[in-house]
C-alpha positions in Angstrom: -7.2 4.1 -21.4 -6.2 0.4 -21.1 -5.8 -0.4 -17.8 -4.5 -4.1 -16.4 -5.3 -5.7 -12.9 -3.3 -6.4 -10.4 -5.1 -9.6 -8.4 -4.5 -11.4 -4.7 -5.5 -14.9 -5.8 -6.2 -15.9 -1.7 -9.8 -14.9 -1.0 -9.8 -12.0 1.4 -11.0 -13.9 4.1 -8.0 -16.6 3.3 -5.6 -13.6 2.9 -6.4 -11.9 6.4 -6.3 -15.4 8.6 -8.0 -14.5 11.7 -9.1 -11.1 12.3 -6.0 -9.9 13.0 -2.6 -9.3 11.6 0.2 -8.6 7.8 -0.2 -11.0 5.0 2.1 -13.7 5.2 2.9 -14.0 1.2 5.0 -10.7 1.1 7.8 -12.1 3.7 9.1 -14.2 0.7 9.7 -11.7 -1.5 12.9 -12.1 -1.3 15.9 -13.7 0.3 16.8 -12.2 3.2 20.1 -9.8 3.2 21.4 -7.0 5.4 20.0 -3.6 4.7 21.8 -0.4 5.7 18.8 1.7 5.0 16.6 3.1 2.9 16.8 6.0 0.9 13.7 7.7 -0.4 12.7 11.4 -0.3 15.7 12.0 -3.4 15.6 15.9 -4.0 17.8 17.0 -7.4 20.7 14.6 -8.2 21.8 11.4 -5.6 24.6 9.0 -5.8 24.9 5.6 -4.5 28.3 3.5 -4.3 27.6 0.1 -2.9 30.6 -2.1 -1.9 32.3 -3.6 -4.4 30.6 -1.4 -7.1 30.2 1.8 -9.1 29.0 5.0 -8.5 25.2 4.8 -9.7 22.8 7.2 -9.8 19.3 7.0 -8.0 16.1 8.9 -8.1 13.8 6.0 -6.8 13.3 5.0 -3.1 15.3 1.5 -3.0 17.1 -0.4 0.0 20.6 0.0 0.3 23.3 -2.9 2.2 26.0 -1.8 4.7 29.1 0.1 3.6 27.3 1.5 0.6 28.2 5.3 0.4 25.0 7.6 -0.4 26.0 11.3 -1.9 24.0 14.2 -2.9 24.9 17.1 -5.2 24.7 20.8 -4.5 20.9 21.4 -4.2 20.3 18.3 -3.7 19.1 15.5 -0.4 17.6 12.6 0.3 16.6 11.1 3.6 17.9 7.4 4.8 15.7 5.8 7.0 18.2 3.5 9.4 18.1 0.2 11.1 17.3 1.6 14.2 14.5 3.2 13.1 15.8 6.6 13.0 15.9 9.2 10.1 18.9 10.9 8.3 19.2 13.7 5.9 22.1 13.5 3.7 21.8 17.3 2.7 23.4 19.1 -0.4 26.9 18.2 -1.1 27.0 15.8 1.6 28.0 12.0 1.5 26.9 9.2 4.3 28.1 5.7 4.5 26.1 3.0 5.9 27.3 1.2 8.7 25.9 -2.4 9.8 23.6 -3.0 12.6 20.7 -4.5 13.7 17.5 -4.0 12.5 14.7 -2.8 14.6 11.1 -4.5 13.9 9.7 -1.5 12.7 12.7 -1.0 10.1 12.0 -4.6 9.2 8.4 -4.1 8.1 9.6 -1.1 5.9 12.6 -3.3 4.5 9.5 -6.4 3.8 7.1 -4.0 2.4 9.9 -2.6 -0.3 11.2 -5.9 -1.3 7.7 -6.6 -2.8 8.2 -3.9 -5.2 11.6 -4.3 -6.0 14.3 -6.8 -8.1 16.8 -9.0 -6.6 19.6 -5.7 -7.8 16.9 -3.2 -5.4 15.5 -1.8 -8.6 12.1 -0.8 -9.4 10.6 -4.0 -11.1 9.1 -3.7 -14.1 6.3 -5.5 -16.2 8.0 -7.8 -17.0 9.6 -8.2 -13.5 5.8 -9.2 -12.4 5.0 -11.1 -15.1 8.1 -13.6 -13.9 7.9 -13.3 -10.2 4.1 -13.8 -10.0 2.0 -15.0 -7.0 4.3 -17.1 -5.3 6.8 -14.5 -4.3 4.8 -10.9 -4.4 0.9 -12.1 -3.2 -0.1 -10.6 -6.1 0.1 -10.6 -10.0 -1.4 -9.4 -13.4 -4.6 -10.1 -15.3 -6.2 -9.1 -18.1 -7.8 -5.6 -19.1 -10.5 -4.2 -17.4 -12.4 -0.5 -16.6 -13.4 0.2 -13.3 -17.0 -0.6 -12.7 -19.8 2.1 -13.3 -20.6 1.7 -9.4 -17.2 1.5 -7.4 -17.0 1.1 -3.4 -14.0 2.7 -2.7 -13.8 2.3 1.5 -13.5 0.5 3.2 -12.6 -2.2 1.0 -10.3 -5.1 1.8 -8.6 -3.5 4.3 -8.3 -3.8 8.1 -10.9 -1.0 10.5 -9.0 -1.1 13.7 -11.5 1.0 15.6 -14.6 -0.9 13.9 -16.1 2.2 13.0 -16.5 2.1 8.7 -17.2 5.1 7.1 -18.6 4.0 3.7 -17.6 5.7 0.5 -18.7 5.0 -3.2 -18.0 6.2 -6.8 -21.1 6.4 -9.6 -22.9 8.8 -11.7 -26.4 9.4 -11.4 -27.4 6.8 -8.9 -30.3 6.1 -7.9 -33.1 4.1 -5.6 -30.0 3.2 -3.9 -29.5 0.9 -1.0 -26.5 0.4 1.8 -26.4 -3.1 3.1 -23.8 -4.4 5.8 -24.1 -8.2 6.2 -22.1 -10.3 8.7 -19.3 -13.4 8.1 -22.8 -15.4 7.7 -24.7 -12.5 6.1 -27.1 -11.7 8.7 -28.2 -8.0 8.0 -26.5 -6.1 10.5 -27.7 -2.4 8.9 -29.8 -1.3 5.9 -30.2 2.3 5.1 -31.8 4.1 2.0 -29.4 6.0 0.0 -30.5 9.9 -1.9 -29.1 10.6 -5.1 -26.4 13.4 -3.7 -24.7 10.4 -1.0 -21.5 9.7 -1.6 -20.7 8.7 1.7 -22.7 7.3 5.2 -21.3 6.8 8.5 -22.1 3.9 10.5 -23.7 5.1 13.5 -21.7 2.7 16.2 -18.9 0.3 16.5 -18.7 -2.9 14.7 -17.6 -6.1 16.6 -14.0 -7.9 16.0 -14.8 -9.9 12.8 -15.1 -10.4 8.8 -17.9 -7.6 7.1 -19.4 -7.5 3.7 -21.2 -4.2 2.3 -23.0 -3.6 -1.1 -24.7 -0.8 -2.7 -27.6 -1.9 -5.0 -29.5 0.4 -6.8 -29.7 2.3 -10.4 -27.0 3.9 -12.5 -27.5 5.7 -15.7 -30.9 4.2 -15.5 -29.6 0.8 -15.5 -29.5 -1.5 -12.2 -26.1 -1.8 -10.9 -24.9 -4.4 -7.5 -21.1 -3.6 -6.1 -19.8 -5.2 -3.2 -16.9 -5.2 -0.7 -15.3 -6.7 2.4 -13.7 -5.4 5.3 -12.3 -7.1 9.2 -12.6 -5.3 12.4 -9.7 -6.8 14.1 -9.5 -8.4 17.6 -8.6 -5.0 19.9 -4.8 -6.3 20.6 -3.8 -6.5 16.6 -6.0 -3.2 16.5 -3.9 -1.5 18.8 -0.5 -3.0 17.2 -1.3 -1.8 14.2 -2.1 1.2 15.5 0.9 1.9 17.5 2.8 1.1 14.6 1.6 3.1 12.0 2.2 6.2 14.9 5.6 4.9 14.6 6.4 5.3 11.0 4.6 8.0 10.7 7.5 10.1 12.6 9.6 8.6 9.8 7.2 10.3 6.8 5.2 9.8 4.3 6.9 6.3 2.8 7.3 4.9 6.1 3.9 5.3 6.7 2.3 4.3 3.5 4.3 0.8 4.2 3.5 -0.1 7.7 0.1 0.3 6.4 0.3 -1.9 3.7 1.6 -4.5 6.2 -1.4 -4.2 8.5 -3.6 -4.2 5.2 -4.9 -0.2 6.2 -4.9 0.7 2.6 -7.2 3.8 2.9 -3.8 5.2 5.4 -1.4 3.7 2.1 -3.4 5.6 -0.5 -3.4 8.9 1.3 0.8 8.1 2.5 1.8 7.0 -1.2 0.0 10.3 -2.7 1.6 12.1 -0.2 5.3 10.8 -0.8 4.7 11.3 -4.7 4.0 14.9 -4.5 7.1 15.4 -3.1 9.3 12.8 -6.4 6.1 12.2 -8.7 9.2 10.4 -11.0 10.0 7.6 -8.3 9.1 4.1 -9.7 9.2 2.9 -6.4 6.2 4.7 -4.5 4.3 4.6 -8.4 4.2 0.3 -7.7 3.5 0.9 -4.4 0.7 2.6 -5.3 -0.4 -0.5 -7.5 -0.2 -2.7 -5.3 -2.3 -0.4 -3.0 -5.1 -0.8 -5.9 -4.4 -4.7 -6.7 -5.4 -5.4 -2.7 -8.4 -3.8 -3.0 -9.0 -5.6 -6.5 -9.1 -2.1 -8.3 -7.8 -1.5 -12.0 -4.0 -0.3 -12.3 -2.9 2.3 -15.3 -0.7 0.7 -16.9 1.7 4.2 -16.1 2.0 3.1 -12.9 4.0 0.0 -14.1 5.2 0.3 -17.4 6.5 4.6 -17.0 10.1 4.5 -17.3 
């Protein structure tokens, strides 16, 4: 299956600034506006009416401005998540309308986080929608065809460890005479352990100071010698904590919620597991399919092209 790449051209250590906190590049995504809410967990069939406009319907998780008017159909719901940080059920044959207010700073992560994945009209964007707004508004963008690697370090891997304690995890048939290595920011060995065939996982057996970690699994695959590599930060204990606090925050507002409070604090692992969560529950939503994407762009992992291009 082709597959395409979705690519943060910062280095990671450039990316992550100092051991700490959200990548700056998504807060231009786009121009600020007021947001009513968000509506995500669509069940069955769901109208929007913004001001001004047309009844439309939606069965993607998008943002919505004030006064729009959000209805569902018998056997349907969906859930707005609201300014304040609170969550709504607009249940079967019921109709809400946003009001204004002022948003929270959790609500404005989630409202950040979306805009990277959607058009100026709050749609899912599309290739083509990538293709024109590239690096310098989403932090990420296409490049060419690719397979994933036949030795793949799946975690940690880009991502932020707030508790400094890495559980590493790999991908690979038939390895063998394998090594673990954790280096330092100035790769100084910090730990070395011999790998058996059947690993597919080792535990660090401590906790990792606040700063920037490489890791690498060396050894044979299919006979044939194989090197994969990946970095992670331990952040300083205060961003740990905020991050931390946060994501216990959203995650009282579900699985969405969750999946993008971690993608601000760079916890992709948490993302993965939120955004496969959500998509159990609307598999069809464009939205939480390109959040999913860029989950695997940030860790520099290939994206189906499904996840893009599926109308």
């Amino acid at each position: 299956m082709t597959s395409r790449r979705l690519l943060l051209l910062a280095s990671f250590g450039l990316a992550l600034g100092p051991v700490c906190g959200p990548v700056q590049a998504d807060r231009k995504a786009l121009p600020a506006s007021p947001v009513g809410g968000i509506l995500t967990e669509i069940q069955g069939s769901v109208e929007v009416q913004r001001p001004g406009g047309a009844p439309q319907k939606v069965d993607f998780t998008t943002l919505l401005p004030p006064g729009t008017v959000v209805r569902s159909d018998a056997g349907s719901s969906a859930v707005l998540i609201l300014p304040d940080g609170s969550r709504a059920t607009v249940s079967a044959d019921g109709t809400r309308t946003l009001s204004a207010g002022a948003p929270g700073p959790l609500f404005l992560v989630l409202a950040r986080q979306l805009k990277g994945v959607l058009d100026p009209q709050a749609a899912p964007l599309d290739l083509r929608g990538y293709q024109l707004r590239g690096y310098q508004l989403r932090g990420y963008q296409l490049r060419g065809d690719g397979e994933e690697p036949p030795l793949l370090l799946t975690a940690p891997r880009e991502n932020l460890l707030p508790e400094g304690k890495p559980h590493f995890r790999w991908q690979a048939r038939e390895l063998k005479d394998a090594t673990l290595n954790l280096y330092d920011a100035e790769e100084n060995v910090v730990w070395t352990r011999r790998l058996k065939t059947s690993d597919t996982d080792l535990s660090y057996p401590g906790t990792l100071k606040p700063g920037t970690y490489k890791w690498e699994v060396v050894g044979k695959v299919m006979e044939k010698p194989e090197l994969s590599g990946a970095s992670f930060v331990v952040p300083n204990p205060s961003a740990g904590q905020a991050a931390s606090t946060r994501l216990a925050a959203a995650q009282k507002l579900g699985a969405v919620a969750t999946a993008l409070v971690a993608l601000e604090h760079r916890l992709f692992p948490e993302a993965e597991a939120a955004i496969a969560e959500a998509r159990k529950g609307n598999p069809g939503d464009r939205t939480l399919r390109l959040l999913h994407a860029r989950v695997l762009s940030e860790t520099r992992r290939n994206v189906p092209d499904e996840l893009i291009t599926a109308k």
